[in-house]
C-alpha positions in Angstrom: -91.9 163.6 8.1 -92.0 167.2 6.8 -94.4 168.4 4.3 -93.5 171.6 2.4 -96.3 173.7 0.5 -94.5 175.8 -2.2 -96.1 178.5 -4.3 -96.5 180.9 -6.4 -99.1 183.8 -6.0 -101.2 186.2 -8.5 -99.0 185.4 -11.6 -100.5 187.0 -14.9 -99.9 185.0 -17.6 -101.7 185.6 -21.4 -103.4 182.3 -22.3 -105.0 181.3 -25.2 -108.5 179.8 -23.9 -112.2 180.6 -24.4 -115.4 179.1 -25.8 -115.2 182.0 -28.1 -112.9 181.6 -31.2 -111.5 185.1 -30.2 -110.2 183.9 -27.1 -108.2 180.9 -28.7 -106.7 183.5 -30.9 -106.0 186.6 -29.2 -105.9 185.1 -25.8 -106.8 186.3 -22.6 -105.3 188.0 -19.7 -105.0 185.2 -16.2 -104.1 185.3 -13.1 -102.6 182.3 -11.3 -102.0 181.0 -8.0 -100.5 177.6 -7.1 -99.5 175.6 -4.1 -97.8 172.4 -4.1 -97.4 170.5 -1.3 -94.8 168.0 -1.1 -92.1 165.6 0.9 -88.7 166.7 -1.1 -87.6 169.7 -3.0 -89.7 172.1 -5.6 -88.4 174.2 -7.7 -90.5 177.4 -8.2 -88.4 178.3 -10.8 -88.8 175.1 -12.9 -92.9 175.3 -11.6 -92.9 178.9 -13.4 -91.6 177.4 -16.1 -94.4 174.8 -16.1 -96.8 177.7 -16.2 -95.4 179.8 -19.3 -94.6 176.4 -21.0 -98.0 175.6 -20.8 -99.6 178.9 -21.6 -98.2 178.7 -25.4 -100.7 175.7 -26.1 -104.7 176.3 -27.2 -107.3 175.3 -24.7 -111.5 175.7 -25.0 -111.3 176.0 -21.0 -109.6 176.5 -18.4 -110.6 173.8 -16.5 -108.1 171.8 -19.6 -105.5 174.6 -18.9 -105.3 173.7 -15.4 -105.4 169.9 -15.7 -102.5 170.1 -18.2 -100.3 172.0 -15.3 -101.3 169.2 -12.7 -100.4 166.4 -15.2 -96.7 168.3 -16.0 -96.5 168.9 -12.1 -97.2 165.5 -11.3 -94.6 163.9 -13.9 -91.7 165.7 -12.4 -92.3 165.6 -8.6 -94.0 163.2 -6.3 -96.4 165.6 -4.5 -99.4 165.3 -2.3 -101.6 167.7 -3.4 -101.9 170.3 -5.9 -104.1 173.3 -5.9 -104.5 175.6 -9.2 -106.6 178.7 -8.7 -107.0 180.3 -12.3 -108.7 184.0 -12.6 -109.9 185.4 -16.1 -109.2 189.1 -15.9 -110.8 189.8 -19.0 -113.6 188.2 -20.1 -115.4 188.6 -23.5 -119.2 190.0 -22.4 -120.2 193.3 -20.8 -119.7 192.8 -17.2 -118.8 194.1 -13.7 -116.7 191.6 -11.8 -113.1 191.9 -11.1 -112.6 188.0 -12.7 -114.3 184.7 -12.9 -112.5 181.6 -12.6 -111.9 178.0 -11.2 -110.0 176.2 -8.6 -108.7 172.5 -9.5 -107.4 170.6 -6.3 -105.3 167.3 -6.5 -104.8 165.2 -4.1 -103.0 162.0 -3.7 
């Protein structure tokens, strides 16, 4: 059996998620990378979609955010595992890293 891993790689989104009020409602600049790893066919198209779909709803963190893609993900194909790697480019205190972020890994 062959297992493909399909991805998509330092996609900037806007996203509407922070702690701080601001960041609900001005929103904040991400960067996304994702890997799916499956036994039949992807889309990346349809798992771009997922990602701008997803980005028009309000989330305190992005640990939410990233859940909410693995739950879509996971109701349109039957995968093994799915990793979400989400950087905030701009965060809302003085500050001198490039981004902070999370990783969120499913696996079956």
């Amino acid at each position: 059996m062959k297992r493909v891993i399909i991805f998509i790689e330092k996609c900037k989104l806007h996203l509407k998620c922070g702690v701080y009020e601001e960041e609900r409602k001005l929103g904040v600049e991400v960067e996304i990378d994702i890997k799916v790893q499956a036994d039949e066919f992807v889309d990346y198209e349809q798992l771009y979609g997922i990602l701008t779909e997803t980005t028009t709803e309000k989330f305190t963190y992005l640990e939410q955010f990233s859940e909410r893609i693995v739950e879509k993900i996971r109701k349109m194909w039957n995968t093994e595992k799915i990793e979400v790697s989400i950087s905030k480019r701009s965060l809302p205190f003085q500050n001198s890293m490039k981004a902070a972020g999370i990783i969120t890994i499913w696996e079956k």
